[in-house]
N, C-alpha and C positions, 0 to 999 in steps of 0.2 A: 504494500500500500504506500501510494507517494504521498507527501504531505508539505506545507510551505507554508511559513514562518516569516512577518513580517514583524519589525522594532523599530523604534522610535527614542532616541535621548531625550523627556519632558526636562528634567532639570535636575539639577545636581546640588545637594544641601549638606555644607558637614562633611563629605565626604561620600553620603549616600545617594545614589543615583535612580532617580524613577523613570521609569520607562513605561511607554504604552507598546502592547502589542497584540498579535491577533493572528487568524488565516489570511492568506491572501486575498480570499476571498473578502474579506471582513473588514473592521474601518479600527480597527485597531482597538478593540474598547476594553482591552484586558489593561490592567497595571501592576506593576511587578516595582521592589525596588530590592536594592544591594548595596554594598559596600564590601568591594573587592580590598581596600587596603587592610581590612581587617583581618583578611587570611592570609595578605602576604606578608604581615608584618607577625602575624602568631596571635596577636588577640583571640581570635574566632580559629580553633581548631581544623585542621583540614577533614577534618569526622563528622564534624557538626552534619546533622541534618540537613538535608536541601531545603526543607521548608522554613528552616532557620537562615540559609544563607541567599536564598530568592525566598523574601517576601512578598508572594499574592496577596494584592491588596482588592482588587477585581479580576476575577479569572475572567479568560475570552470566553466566548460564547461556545467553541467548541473543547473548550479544556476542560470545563465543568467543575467538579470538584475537586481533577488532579492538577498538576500544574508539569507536563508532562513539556507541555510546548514553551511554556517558561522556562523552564531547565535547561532546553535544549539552542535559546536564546541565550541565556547566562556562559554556556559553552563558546560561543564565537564571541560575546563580549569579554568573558575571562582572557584569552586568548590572547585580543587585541592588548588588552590593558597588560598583561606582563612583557610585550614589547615596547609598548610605547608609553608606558603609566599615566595613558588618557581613557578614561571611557570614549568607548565605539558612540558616533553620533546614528546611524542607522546602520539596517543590515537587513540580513534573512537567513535562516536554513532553508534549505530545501535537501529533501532526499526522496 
């Protein structure tokens, strides 16, 4: 099953980054936030929970009660950010 993953950088507070996202299909009406400096620096365990290191704050429409497409958003933003120690301003998975 293929599936695609749209994100969006809303804004950055503190350190913590909110993001909107969604299917492609979709208008993006999920909200997720993180704070990536907190596992690279050791604060936040690399064990911690994913629900603990992407916070759904609004799941997308099609995520429901898991946060499955969150996560996998968090994955190409992690990414970015241990190369260039900027949050990603947009993106996508797709597979």
């Amino acid at each position: 099953m293929a599936f695609c993953i749209d994100f969006k950088l809303i804004c950055v507070n503190d350190g913590t980054a909110t993001y909107a996202y969604g299917d492609c299909s979709e208008n993006l009406e999920g909200r997720f936030e993180l704070n990536i400096e907190r596992l690279l620096t050791g604060e936040m365990s690399m064990d911690t929970d994913m629900r603990e290191v992407v916070k759904v704050t609004k799941p997308c429409l099609s995520d429901g009660e898991h946060q499955h497409k969150a996560n996998r958003a968090f994955s190409k933003i992690y990414k970015h950010y241990k190369v260039t120690a900027s949050y990603l301003k947009e993106g996508g998975y797709y597979a």
